[in-house]
N, CA, C and O of each residue as an XYZ file, in Angstrom:
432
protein
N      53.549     23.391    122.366
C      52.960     23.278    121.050
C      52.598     24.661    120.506
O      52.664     24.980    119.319
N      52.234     25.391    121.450
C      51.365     26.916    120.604
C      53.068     27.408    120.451
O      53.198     27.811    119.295
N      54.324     27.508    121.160
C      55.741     28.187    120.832
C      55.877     27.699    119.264
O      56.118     28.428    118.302
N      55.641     26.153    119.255
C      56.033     25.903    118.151
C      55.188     26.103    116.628
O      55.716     26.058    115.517
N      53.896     26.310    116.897
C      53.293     26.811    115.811
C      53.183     28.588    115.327
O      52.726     29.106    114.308
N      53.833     29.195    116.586
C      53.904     30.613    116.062
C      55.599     30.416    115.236
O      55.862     31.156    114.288
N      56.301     29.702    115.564
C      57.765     28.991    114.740
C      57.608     29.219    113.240
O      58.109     29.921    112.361
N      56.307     27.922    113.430
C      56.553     27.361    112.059
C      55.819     29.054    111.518
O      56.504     29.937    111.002
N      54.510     29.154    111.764
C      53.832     30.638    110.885
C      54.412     31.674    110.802
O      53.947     32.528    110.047
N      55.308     31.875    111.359
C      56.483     32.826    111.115
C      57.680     32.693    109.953
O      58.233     33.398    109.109
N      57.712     31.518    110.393
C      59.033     31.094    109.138
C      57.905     31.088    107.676
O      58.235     31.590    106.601
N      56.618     30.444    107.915
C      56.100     30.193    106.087
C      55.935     31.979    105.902
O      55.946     32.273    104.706
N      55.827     32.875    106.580
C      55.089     34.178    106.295
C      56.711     34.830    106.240
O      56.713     35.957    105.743
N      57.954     34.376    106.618
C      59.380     35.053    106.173
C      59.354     35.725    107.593
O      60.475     36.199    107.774
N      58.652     35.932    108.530
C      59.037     36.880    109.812
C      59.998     36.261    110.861
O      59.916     36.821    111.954
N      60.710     35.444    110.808
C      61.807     35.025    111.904
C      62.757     35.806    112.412
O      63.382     36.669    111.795
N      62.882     35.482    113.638
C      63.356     36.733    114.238
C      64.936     35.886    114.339
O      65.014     34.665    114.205
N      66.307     36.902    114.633
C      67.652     35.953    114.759
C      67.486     35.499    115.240
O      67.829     34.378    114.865
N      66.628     35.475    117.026
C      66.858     34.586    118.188
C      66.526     33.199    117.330
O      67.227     32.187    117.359
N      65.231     33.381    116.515
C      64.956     32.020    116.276
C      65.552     30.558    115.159
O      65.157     29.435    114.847
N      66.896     31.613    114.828
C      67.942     30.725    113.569
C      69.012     30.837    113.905
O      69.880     30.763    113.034
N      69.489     31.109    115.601
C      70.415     30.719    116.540
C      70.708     29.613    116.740
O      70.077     28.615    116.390
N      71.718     29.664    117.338
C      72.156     27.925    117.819
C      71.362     26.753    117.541
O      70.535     26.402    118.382
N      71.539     25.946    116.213
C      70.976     25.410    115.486
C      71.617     24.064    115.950
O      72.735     23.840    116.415
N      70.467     23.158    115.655
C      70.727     21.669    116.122
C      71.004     20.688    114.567
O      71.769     19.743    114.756
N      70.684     20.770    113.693
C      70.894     20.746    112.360
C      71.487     21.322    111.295
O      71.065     22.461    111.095
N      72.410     20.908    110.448
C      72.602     22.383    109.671
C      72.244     21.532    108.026
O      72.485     20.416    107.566
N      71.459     22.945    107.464
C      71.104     22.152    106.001
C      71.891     22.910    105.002
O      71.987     24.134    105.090
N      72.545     22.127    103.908
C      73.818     22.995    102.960
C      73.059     22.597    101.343
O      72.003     21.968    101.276
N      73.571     22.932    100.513
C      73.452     22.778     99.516
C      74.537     23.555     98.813
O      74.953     24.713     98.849
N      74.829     22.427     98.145
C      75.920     22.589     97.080
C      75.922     22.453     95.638
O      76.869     22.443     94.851
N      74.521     22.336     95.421
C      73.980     21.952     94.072
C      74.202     23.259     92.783
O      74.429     23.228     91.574
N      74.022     24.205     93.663
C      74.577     25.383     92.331
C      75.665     25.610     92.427
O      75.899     26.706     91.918
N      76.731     25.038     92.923
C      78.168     24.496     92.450
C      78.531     23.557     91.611
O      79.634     23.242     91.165
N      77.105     23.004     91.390
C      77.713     21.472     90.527
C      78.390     20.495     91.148
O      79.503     20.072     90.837
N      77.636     20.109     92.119
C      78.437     19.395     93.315
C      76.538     18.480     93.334
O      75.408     18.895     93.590
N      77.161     17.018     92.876
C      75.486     16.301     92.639
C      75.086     15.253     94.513
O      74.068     14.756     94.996
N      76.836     15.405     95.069
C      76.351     14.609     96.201
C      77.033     15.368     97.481
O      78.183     15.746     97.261
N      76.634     15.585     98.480
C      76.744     16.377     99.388
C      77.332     15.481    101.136
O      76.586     15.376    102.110
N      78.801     14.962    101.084
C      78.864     14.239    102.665
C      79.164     15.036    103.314
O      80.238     15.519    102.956
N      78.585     15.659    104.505
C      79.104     16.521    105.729
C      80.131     16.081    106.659
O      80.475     14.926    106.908
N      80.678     17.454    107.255
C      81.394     16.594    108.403
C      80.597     17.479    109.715
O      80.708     18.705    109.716
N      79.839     16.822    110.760
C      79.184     17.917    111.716
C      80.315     18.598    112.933
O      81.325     18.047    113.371
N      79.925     19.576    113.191
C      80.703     20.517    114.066
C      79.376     20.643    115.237
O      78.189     20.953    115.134
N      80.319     20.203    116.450
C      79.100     20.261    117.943
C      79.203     21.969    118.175
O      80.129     22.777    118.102
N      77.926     22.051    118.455
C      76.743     21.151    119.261
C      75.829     20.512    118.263
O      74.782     19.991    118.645
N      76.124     20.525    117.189
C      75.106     20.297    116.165
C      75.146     18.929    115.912
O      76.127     18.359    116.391
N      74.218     18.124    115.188
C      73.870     16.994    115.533
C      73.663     16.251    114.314
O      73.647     15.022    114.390
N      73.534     16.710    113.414
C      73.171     16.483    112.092
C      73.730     17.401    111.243
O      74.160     18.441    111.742
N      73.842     17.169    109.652
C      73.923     18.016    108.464
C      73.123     17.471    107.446
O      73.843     16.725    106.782
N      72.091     17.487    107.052
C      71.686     17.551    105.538
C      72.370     18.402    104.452
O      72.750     19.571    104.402
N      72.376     17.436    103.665
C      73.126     18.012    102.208
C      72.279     17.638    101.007
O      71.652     16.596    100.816
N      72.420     18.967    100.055
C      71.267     18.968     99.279
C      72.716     18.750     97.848
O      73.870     19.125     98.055
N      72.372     18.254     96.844
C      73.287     18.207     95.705
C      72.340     19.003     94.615
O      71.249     19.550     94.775
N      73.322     18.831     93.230
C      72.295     19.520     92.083
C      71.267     18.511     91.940
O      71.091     17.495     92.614
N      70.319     19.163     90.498
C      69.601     18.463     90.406
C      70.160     17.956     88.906
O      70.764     18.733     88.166
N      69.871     16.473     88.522
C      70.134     15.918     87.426
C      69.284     14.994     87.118
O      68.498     14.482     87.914
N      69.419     14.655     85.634
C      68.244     14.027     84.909
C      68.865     12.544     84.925
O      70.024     12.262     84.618
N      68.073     11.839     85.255
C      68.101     10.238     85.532
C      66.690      9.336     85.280
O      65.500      9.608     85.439
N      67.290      8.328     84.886
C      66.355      7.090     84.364
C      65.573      6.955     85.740
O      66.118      6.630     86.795
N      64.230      7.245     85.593
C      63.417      6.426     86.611
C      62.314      5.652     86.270
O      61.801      5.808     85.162
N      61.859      4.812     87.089
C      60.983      4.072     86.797
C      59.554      4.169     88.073
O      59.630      4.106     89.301
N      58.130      4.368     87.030
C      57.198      4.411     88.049
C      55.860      4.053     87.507
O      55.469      4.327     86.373
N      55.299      3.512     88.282
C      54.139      2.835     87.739
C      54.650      1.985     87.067
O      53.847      1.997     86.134
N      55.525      1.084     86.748
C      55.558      0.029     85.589
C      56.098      0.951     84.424
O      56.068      0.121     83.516
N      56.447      1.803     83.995
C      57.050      2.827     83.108
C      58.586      3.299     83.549
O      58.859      3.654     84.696
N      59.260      3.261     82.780
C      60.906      4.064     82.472
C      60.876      5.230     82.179
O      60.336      5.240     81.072
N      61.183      6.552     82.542
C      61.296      7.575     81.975
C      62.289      8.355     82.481
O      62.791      7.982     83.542
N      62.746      9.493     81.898
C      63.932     10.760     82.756
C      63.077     11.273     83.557
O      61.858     11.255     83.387
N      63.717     11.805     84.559
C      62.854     12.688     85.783
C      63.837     13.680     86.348
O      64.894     13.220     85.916
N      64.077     14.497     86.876
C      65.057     15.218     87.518
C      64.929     14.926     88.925
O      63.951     15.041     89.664
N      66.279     14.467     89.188
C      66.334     13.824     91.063
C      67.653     14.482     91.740
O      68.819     14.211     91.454
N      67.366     15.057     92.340
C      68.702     15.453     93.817
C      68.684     14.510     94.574
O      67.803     13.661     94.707
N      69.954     14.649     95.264
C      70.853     13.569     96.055
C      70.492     14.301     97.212
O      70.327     15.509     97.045
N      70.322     13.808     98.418
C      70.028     14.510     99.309
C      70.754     13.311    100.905
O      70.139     12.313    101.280
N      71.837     13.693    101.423
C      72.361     13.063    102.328
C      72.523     13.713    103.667
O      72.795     14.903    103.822
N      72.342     12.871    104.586
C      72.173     13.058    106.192
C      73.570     12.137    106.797
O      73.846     10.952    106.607
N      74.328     13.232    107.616
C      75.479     12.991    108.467
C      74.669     13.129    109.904
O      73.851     14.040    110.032
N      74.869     12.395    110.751
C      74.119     12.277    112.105
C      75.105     11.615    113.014
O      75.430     10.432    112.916
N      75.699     12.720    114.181
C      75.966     12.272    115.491
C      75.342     10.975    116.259
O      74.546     11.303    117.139
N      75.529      9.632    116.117
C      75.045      8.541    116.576
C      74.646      8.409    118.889
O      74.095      7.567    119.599
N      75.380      9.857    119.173
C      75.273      9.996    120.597
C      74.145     10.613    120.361
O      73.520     10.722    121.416
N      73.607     11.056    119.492
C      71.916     11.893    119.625
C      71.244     11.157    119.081
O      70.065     11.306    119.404
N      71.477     10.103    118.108
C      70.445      9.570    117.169
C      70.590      8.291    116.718
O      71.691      7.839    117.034
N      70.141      7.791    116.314
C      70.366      6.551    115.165
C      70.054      6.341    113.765
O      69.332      7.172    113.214
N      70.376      5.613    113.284
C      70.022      5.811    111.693
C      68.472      5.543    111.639
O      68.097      6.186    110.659
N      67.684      5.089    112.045
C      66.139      4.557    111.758
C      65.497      5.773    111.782
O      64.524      6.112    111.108
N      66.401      6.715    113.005
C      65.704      8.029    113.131
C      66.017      9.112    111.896
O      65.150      9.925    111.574
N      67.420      9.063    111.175
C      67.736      9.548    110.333
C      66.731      9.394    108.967
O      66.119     10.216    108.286
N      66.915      7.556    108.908
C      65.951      7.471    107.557
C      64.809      7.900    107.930
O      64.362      8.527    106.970
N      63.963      7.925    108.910
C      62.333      8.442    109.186
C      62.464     10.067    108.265
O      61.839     10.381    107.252
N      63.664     11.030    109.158
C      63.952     12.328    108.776
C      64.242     12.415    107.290
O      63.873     13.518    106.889
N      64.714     11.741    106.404
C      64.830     12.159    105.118
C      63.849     11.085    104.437
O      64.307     10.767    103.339
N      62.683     10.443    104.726
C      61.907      9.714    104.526
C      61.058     11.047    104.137
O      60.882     11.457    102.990
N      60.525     11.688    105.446
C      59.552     13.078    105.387
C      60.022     14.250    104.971
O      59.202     15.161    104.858
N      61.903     14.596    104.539
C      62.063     15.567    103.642
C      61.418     15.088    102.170
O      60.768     15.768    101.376
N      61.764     13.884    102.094
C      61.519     13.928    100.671
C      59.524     13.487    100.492
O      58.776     13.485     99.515
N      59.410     13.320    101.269
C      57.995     13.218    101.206
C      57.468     14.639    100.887
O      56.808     14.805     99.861
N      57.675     15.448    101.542
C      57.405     17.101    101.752
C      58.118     17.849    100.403
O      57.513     18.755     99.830
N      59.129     17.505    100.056
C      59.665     18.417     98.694
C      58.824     17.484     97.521
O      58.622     17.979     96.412
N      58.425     16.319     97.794
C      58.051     15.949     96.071
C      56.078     16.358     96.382
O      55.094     15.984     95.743
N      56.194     17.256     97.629
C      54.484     17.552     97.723
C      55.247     19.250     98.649
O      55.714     19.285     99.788
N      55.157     20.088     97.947
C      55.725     21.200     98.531
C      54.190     22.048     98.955
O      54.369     22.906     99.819
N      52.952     21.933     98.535
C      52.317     22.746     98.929
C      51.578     22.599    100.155
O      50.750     23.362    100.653
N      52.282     20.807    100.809
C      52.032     20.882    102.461
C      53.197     21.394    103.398
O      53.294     20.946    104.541
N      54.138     22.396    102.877
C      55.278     22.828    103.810
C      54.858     23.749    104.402
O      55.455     23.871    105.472
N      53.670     24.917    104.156
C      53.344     25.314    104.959
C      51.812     25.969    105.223
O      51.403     27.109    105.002
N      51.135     24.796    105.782
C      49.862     24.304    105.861
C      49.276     24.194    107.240
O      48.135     23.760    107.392
């Protein structure tokens, strides 16, 4: 636990060292400033996952009982099923998007 909290306070303060964005178990892409709104990966081992981030675009949403435009990204998860399962996937982009539509607990 203390390895992993000098991790995270390193990464919110920008000090990461290469060792620590080495051989990555995830890889996150974005293709959204291409104009590319949906993002399917294909993963390359050892890696286990890909998140894909798309643009952002204006769409009808509805909240509280109200209709309005909002700006929403597409955000999709490719996952190796020998490491994971989908319940574990949706949990993982359950708490990305929990964390980007509340960004000032990313690094807290």
């Amino acid at each position: 636990m203390t390895a992993l909290k000098d991790l995270v306070s390193r990464a919110c303060t920008g000090r990461l060292r290469g060792s620590d964005v080495s051989g990555a178990t995830i890889t996150v892409t974005n293709l959204g400033d291409q104009g590319v709104e949906s993002v399917f990966g294909v993963i390359h081992p050892p890696q286990v996952a890909l998140v894909g981030f798309g643009r952002v675009v204006h769409r009808p949403w509805a909240a509280d009982g109200l209709l309005g435009v909002r700006p929403v990204v597409t955000a999709t998860l490719s996952a190796d099923h020998r490491a994971t399962d989908g319940v574990v996937g949706a949990r993982y982009l359950a708490a990305v998007t929990r964390l980007l539509q509340n960004p000032e607990h990313l690094c807290t």
